[in-house]
Every structure is written in C-alpha cells, then in structure tokens.
NUVEXTI-899076 format. One record per residue (C-alpha): y, x, z. Coordinates in steps of 0.05 Angstrom, whole numbers, padded with zeros to 5 digits, always signed. Layout:
# residues N
YXZ/...
# end
This chain:
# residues 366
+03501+01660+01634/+03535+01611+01593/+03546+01530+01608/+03484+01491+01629/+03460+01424+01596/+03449+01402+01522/+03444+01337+01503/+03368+01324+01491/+03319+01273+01497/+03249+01285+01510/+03195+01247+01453/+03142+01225+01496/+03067+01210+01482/+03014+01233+01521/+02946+01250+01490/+02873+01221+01524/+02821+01269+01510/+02765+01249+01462/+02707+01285+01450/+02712+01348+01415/+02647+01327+01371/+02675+01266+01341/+02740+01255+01296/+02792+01219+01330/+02815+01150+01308/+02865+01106+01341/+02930+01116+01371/+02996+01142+01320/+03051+01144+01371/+03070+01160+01451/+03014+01124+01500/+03065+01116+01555/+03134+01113+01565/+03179+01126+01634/+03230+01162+01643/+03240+01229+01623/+03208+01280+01625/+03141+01256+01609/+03083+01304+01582/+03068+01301+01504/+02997+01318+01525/+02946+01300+01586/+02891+01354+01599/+02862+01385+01662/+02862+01445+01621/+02892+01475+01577/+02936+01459+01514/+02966+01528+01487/+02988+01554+01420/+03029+01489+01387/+03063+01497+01317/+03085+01446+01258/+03052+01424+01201/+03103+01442+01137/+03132+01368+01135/+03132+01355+01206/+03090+01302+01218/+03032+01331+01265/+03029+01385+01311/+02976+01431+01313/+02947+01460+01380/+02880+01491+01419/+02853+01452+01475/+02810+01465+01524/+02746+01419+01538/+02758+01427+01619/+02698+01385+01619/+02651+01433+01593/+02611+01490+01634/+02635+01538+01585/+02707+01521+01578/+02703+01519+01504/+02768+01507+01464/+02778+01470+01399/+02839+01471+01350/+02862+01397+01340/+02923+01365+01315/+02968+01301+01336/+03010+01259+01310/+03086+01294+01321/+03110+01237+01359/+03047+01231+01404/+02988+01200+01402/+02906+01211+01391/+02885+01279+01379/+02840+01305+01315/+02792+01355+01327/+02788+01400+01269/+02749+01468+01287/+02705+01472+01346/+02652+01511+01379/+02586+01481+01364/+02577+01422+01408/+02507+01455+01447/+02519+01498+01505/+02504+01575+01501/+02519+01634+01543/+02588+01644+01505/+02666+01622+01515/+02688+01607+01450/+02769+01588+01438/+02780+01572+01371/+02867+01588+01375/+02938+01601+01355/+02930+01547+01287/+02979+01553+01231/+02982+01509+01173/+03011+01531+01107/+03008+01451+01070/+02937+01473+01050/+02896+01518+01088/+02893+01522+01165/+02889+01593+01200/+02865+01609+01263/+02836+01653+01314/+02773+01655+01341/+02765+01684+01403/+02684+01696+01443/+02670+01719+01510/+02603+01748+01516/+02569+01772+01577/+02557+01850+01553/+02611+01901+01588/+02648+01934+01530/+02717+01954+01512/+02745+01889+01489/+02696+01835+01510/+02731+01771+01483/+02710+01792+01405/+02766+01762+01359/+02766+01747+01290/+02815+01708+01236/+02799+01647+01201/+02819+01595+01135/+02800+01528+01129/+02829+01456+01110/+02855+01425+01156/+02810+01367+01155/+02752+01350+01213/+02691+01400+01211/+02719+01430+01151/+02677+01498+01117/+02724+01559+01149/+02714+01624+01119/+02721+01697+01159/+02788+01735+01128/+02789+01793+01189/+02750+01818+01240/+02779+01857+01303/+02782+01906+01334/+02812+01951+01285/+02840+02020+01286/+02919+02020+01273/+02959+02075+01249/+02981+02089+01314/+02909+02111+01337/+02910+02053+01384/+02863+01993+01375/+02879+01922+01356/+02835+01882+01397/+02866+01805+01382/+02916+01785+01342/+02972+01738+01378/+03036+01689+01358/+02994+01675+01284/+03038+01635+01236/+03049+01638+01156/+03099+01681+01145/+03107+01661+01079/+03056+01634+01017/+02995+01671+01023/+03018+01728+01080/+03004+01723+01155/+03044+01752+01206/+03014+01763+01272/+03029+01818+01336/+02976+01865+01334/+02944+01867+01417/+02906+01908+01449/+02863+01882+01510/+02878+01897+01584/+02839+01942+01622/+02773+01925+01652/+02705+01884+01640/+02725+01801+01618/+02796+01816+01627/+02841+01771+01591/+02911+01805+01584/+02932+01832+01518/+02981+01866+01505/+03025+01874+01441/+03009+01932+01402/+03049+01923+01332/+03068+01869+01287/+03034+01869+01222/+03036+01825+01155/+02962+01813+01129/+02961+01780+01055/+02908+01734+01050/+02906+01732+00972/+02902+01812+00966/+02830+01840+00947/+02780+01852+01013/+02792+01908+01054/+02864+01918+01033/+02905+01952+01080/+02947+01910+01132/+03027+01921+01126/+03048+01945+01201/+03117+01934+01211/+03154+02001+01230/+03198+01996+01301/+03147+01941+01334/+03114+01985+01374/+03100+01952+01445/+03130+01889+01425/+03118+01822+01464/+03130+01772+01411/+03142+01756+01347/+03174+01695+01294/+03183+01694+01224/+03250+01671+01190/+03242+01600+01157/+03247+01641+01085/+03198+01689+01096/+03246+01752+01091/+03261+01776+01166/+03229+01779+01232/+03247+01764+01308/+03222+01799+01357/+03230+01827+01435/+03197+01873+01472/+03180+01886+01551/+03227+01885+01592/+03290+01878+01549/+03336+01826+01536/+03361+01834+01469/+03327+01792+01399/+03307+01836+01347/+03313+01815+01270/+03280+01861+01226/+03299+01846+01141/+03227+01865+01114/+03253+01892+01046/+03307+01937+01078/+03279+01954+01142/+03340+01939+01173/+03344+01923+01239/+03398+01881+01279/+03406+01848+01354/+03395+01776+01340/+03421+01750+01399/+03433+01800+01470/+03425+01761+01539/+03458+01820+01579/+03428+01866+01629/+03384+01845+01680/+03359+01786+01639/+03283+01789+01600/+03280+01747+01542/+03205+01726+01499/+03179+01682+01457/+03237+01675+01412/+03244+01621+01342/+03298+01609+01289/+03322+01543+01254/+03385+01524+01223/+03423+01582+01258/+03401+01563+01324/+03353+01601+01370/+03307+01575+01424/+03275+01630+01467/+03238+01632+01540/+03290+01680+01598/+03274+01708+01656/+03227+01660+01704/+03164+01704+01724/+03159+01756+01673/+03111+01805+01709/+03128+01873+01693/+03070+01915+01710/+03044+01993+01692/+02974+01986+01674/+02939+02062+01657/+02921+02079+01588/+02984+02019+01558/+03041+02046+01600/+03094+01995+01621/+03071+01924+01605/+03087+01857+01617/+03047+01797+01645/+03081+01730+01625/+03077+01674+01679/+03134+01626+01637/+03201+01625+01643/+03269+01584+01626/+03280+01556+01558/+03353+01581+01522/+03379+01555+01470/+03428+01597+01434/+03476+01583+01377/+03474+01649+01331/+03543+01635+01296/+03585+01646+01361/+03530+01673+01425/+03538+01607+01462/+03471+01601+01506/+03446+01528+01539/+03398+01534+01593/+03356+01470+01584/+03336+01441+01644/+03272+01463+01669/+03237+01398+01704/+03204+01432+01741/+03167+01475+01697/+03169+01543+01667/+03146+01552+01588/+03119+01582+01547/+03125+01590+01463/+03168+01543+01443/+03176+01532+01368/+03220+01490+01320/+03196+01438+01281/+03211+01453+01202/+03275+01412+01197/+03294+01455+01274/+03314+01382+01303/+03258+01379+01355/+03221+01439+01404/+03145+01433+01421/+03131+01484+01483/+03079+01490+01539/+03095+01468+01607/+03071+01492+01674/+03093+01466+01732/+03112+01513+01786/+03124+01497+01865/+03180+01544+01909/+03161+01547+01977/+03206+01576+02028/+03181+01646+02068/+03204+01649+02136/+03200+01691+02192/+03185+01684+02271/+03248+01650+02286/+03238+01604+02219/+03298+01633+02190/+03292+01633+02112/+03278+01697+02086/+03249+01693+02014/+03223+01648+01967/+03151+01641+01939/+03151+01612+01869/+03068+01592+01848/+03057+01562+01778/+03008+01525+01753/+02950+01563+01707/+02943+01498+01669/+03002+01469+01615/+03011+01408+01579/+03054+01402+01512/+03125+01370+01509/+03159+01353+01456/+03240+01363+01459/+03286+01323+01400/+03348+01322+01394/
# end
C-alpha cells in the first residue's frame, strides 16, 4: 500500500431531524463545531445514498424516520456545508402495514430521480417491490412512475432493484441492475448488470445493458457522460468501460489480496472504499457474492497510481462520491469497535471487529 495521510479537513454540520411532514426552514450552515471529525448528519437511523446537486450547493440523501413504527425513509436534501434538512418525497405521513424507503436521489438541475422501495407482508420472490421515479426537486412535489421492477434481463436473470442511481448524462440513467437475496424479507441484493435507461425515449423502450458487467458490485459514471467505473466481487482492480467503443481498461489495480467498491472519478482523481469487512459469501441460485459491511476510503491519483489511505476515525464507509468541482467527498460512516479474542490463559489470539448497522454523513474538503 502506498503512503498514508492527505491533507484534509473535515466540513462539519450536523443535521437535527425535523419532521418528515413539514418543509424544513432554518439553519444554512454546520450546527456545531469541535474538533474533527465531527458527523455532517445526526440520526439514530439511517442516512444512506448521498450525491450532489449539479452546482454543488446541497446534498441530496434518504433518511430514515427511526422514530416511526414502520421505519419509513424519506429523500431530503441539505445545505452542502451542513445545516437543516428539506424533506422532498416521503411516504404518506399515516401509518400502514408497509416499509416504504423512498432512495438513492439524483438530481439532473431539474428533475430529481429516485427509488422507491416497499416491504409488504406477502412471501414472494422479491418482497421489497421497487420502482423508479421523476420529480422536482421541490417539497411534496407531483413524481411520476418511469420503471417498475422486477424485470426480466437478457441474461434470463431478474432485476429485482436497481442500485448506485445517478444521471449519467442529460436525460439517461445509469443504475446496476440487482437481484434480491435469497429468502422471505431479505434485504441483500446483489448486482446483476449495469444498464443505461433513457428517460426521454418512448414507453416501454428497451433498457441499454452494458456488455462485461455481469456480477458487478458497483458502478460511477465519468463526469462527461462517455465511460463507466466499475468493480466486481471480490477483485481489486477499477474497471472503465468507453460506452461508444466498448472498450474496456483497469482504471486503477490495488494488487492482490486487496477488494476494492464503491469507486468515483473527478479531476483525475479517484476515491474508492478497500478492503475493511467485505463479506464474501456463496449464496445458492447467485453463486459467489459479496455482503458489504464498509471499508477504508483510498484516494488514488490516476496520472501516476499513488494511493492515500484516509484516516478512518474510527469508522468504515460506505459510497463516497465527489462533489461536481471533485474538491470535497460526502460518504456514510459507521462506526466499528475491535475487541480483542483471547484464550484461557488471556493470551491474544484474534480480533473481533463489530460495526455499527446505523451511519451518519460526513462531508470531507479539501
């Protein structure tokens, strides 16, 4: 591994929950200060899926209500530097018999997208029933339906969810293709193919699946629309696919023994998740798959292969992502605890590593 330690500063706000009913007002900056690190976000549950809007200025996310029976989750943005939180699409504010987690929000300038995930209580293949959405991004805005999973890929294989949704560029989506784990309510998906879906093409067009993505665990679009990144399980090399050639190249390699995820591009620098507790499991029916507990961030300048391990704080993360002008990283962090195994004698013999289920947001600037 190359030298540790880059020379960041951590942007600090924290966010106090408000109701998911009402549109935020109040607070355009951090809430607290201390020293570094200190969480972007405050939530006994969860805060998952950030990206950027276009000029920077807010971050988009899905949070969960921890507060409610039903552990609803709405899509919301902030202010980039901290601050209140807006809740744009929710659940309805009643309680039924369903999880819903509105997720994974993109925003184009215009027109947010998002994924709508709901849990029902019937057995069935795939019971959290997904579906893709467009709206403004404004509060309580009218969203419309643009796909509705599961679908049958060309593979023969189903695509239960859709994960890692982002504009690829004006008017196309890019999102990895998942299939759902095995079993009644189970939650894992797992990466089926990536696939470009245009928004503006005429309903029931087909979906463009992106040869050689089989099986992979994430997936970024280039700033200009024109390439790919992606990794699959297990490996340790970055993908970059050119979308009007085909052609495929190692981005970046970390060397054997290492697994990389997560991977984004700015300004021909990388930032990806390594190793940590990438679960690699075999699961019948999907093969060899992998269950992603968080990991390290890397940092990795494409021009000459020099890596920077950031410093963890005590946390492992999870999909990081650059902010447009790729001088500041939004990722989730879960804190982990190591606690020593020992045996009758209370020699050392092993390490236990448990992390948290539950993340917060940080916000990393250069």
């Amino acid at each position: 591994m190359k030298p540790y330690g880059l020379f960041l500063a951590l942007a600090v706000g924290c966010n106090h929950p408000a109701p998911f009913g009402s549109s935020a007002t109040g607070v355009d900056g951090p809430f607290g200060g201390g020293a570094p690190p200190v969480r972007l976000t405050y939530n006994i549950g969860y805060d998952i899926w950030p990206s950027w809007s276009p000029d920077g200025s807010r971050i988009f996310y899905s949070a969960q209500d921890s507060m409610r029976p039903d552990k609803d989750h709405c899509v919301v943005a902030m202010p980039a530097a901290g601050g209140t939180r807006t809740p744009l699409q929710c659940p309805a504010p009643f309680q039924n018999d369903l999880t819903e987690i509105f997720q994974q929000p993109a925003f184009d300038g215009q027109r947010l997208a998002y994924a709508v995930s709901e849990l029902g209580s019937a057995p069935e293949h795939a019971p959290f029933r997904f579906s893709m959405w467009l709206a403004p991004a404004a509060p309580n805005a009218t969203a419309r339906s643009i796909l509705q999973f599961p679908y049958l890929a060309p593979s023969g294989s189903p695509h239960d969810a859709p994960m890692y949704l982002q504009w690829l560029r004006p008017g196309v989506l890019l999102y990895l293709g998942a299939e759902n784990g095995c079993c009644n309510k189970d939650t894992l998906r797992f990466g089926e193919n990536v696939v470009l879906f245009d928004v503006t093409a005429p309903k029931g067009t087909p979906r463009t699946y992106v040869p050689g993505t089989h099986r992979a665990s994430a997936v970024a679009g280039s700033r200009d629309g024109t390439a790919i990144f992606y990794t699959f399980y297990g490996d340790s090399a970055v993908y970059r696919q050119d979308l009007a050639s085909g052609q495929v190249d190692t981005a970046h390699n970390f060397g054997s023994g290492h697994i990389v995820r997560d991977p984004d591009v700015a300004g021909g620098r990388m930032i990806a998740v390594l190793d940590g507790q990438p679960n690699l499991r075999f699961v019948p029916a999907f093969g060899t798959v992998q269950v992603d507990y968080g990991g390290h961030l890397v940092l990795v300048d494409l021009a000459t292969g020099g890596e920077t391990i950031l410093p963890d704080n005590g946390m492992l993360y999870k999909r990081p992502r650059f902010s447009p002008a790729g001088d500041r990283i939004v990722v989730e962090g879960y804190p982990y605890q190591v606690s020593s195994i020992r045996d009758a004698n209370g020699a050392i013999i092993g390490a236990d590593t448990v992390t948290s289920k539950w993340d917060d947001l940080w916000l990393l600037e250069e």
